[in-house]
N, CA and C of each residue as an Amber inpcrd file, in Angstrom:
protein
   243
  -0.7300000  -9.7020000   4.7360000  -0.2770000  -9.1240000   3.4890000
   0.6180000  -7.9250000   3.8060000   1.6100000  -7.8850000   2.7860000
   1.9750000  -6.1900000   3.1030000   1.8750000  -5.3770000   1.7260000
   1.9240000  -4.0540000   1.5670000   1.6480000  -3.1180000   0.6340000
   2.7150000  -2.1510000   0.5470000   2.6980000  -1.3370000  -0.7620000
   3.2880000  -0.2060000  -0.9510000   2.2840000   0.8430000  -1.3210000
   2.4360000   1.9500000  -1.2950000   1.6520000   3.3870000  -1.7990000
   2.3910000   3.5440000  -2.2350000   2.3410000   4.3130000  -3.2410000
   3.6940000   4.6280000  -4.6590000   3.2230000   5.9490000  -4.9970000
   3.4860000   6.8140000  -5.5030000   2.7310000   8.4040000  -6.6240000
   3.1310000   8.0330000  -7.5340000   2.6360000   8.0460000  -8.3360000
   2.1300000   8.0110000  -9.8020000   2.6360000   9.2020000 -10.9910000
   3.1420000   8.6830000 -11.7570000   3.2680000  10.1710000 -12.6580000
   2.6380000  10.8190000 -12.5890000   1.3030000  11.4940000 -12.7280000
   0.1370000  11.9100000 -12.6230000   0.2960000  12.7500000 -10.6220000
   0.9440000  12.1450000  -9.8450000   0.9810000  12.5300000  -8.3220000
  -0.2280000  11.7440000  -7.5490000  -0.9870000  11.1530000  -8.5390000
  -2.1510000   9.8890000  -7.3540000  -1.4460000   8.7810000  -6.9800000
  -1.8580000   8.1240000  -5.4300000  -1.3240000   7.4560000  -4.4880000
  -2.0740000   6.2000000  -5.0050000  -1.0760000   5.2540000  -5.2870000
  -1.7680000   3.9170000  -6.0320000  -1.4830000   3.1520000  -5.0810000
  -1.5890000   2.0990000  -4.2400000  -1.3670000   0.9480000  -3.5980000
  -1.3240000  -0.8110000  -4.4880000  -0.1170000  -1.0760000  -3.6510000
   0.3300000  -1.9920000  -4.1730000   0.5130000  -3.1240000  -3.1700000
  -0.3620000  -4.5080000  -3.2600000  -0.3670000  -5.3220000  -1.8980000
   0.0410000  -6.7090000  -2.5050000   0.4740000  -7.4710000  -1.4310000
   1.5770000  -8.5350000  -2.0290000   1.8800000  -9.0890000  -0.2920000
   2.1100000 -10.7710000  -1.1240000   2.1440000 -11.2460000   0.3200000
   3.2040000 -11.2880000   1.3330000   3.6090000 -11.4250000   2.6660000
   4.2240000 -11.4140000   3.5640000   5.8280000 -12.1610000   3.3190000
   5.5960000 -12.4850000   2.3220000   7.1250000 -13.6740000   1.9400000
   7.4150000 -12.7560000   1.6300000   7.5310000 -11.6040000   0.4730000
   8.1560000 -10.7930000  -0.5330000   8.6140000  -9.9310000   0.2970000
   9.6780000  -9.1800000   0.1120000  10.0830000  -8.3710000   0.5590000
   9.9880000  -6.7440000   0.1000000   9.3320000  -5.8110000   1.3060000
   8.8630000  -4.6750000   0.1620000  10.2650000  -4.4590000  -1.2010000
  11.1960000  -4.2700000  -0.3000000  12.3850000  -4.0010000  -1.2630000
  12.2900000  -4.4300000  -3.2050000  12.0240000  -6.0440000  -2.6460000
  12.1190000  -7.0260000  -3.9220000  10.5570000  -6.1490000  -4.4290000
   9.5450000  -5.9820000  -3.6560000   8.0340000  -5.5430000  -4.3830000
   8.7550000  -4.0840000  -5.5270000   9.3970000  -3.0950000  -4.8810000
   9.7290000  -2.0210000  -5.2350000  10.2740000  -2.0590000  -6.5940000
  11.2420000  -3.0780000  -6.3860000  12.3880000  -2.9720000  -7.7400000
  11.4480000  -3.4050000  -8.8340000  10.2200000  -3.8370000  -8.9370000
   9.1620000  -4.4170000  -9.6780000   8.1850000  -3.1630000 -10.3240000
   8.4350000  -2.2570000  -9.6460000   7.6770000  -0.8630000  -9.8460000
   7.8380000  -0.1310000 -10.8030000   7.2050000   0.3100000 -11.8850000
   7.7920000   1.5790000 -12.7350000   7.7120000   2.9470000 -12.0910000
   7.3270000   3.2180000 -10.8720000   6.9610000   4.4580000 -10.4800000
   8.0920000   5.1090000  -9.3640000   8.1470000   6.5920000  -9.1220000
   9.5000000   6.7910000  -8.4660000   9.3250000   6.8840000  -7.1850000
   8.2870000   7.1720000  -6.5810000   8.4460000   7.7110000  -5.3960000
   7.3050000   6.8820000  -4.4150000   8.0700000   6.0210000  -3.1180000
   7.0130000   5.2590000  -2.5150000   7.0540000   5.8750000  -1.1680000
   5.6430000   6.7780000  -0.9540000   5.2690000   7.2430000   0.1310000
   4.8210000   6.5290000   1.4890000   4.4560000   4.9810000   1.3050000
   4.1790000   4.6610000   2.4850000   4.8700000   2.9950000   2.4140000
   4.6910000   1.9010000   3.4240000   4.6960000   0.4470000   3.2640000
   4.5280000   0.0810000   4.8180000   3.8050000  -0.9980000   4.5900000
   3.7450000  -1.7600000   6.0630000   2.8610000  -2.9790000   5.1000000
   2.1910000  -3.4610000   6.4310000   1.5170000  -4.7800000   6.7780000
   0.3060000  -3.8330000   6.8180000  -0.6450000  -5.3600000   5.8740000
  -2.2930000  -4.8620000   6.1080000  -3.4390000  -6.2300000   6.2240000
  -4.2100000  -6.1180000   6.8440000  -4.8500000  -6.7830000   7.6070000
  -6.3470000  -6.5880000   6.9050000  -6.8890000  -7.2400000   6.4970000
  -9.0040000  -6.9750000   6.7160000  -9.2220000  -7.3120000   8.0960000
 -10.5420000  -7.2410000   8.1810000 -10.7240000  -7.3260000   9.9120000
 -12.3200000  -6.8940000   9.6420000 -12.9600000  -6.9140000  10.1440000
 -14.6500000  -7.0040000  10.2100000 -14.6540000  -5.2030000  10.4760000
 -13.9820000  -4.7330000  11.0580000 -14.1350000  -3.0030000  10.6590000
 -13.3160000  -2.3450000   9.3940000 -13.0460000  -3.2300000   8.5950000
 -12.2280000  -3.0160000   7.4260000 -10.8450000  -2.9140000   7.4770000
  -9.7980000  -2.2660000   6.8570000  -8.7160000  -2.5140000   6.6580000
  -7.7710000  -1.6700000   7.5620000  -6.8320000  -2.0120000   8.3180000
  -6.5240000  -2.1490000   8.8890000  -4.7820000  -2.1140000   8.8070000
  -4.0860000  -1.0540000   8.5930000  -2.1480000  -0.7850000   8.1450000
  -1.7510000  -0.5890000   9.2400000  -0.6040000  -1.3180000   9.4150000
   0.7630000  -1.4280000  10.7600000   1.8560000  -1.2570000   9.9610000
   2.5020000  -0.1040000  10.9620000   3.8020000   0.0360000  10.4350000
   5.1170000  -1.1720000  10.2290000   5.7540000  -1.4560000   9.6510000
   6.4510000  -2.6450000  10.1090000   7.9730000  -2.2790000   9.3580000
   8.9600000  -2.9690000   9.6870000  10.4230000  -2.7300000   9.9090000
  10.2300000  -2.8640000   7.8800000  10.7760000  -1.7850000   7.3320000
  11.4730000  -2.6510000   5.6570000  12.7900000  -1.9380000   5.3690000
  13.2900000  -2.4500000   4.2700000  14.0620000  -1.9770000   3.5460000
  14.3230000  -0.7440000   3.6110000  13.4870000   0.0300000   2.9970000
  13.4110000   1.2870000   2.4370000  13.1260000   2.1220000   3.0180000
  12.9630000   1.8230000   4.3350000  12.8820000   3.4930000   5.5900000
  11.8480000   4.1210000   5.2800000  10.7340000   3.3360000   5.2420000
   9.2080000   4.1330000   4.9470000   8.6890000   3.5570000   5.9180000
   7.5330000   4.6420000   6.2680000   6.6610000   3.6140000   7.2910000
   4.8990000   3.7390000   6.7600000   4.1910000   3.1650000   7.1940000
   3.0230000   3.3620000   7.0730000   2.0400000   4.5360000   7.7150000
   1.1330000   5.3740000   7.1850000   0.3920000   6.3830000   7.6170000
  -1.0220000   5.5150000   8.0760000  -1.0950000   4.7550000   8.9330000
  -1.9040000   4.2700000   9.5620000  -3.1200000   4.5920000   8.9040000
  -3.9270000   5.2680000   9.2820000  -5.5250000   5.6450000   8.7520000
  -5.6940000   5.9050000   7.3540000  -4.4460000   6.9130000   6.7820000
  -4.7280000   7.3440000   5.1330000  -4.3560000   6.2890000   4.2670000
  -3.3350000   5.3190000   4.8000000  -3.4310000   4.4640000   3.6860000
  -4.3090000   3.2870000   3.8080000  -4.8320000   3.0520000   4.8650000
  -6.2750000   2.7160000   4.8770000  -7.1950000   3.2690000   4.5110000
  -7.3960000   4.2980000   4.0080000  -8.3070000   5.0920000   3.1060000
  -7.9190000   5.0200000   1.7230000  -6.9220000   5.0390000   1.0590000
  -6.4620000   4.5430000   0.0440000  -6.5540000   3.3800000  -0.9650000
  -6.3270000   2.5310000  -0.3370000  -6.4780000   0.8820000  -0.2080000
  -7.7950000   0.8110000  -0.0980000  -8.4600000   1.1930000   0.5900000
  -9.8470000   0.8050000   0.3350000 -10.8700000   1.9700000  -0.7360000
 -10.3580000   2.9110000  -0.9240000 -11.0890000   3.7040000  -2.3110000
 -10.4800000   2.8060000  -3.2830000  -9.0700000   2.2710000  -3.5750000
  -8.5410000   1.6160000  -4.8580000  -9.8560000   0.0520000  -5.2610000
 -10.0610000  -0.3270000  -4.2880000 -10.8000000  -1.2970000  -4.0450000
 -12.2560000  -1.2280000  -3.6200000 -12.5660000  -0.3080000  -3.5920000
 -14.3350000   0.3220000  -3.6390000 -14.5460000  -0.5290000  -5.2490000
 -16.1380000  -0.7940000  -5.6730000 -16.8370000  -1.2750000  -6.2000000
 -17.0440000  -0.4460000  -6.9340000 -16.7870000  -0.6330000  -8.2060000
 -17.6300000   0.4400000  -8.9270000 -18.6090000  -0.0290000 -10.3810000
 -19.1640000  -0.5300000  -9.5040000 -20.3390000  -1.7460000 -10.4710000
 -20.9890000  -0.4780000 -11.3230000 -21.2530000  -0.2140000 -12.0900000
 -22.3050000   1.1910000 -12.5110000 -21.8160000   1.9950000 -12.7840000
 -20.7640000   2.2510000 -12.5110000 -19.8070000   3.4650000 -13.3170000
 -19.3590000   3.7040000 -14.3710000
């Protein structure tokens, strides 16, 4: 898969994941939001998730660990809340 991190009107880091055909570029122009702080390739993996930087469009790269922290708070469970 690959992803975007975007800020938000508000300034929270939303993630946005989409598969390997798309091109972040083409993901972007799809966006209402202005400013995309990170993009790469992301992976699950039995120690969880897992971001590689990878070549795009838009001269962003991926923050390895935080947007793996990201991506996986967006996607935490919140059964009970």
């Amino acid at each position: 898969m690959k992803y975007l991190i975007v800020e938000d009107f508000s300034g929270q880091e939303v993630p946005f994941i989409f598969p390997r055909r798309v091109d972040h570029a083409d993901m972007r122009e799809q966006l209402p939001y202005g400013k995309i702080v990170a993009a790469g390739f992301l992976e699950l993996r039995t120690e969880g998730f897992v971001c590689t930087p990878c070549p795009n469009e838009l001269q962003v790269t991926a923050r390895v660990e935080q947007d793996a922290a990201v991506i996986a708070e967006a996607l935490r469970s919140r059964v009970g809340s």
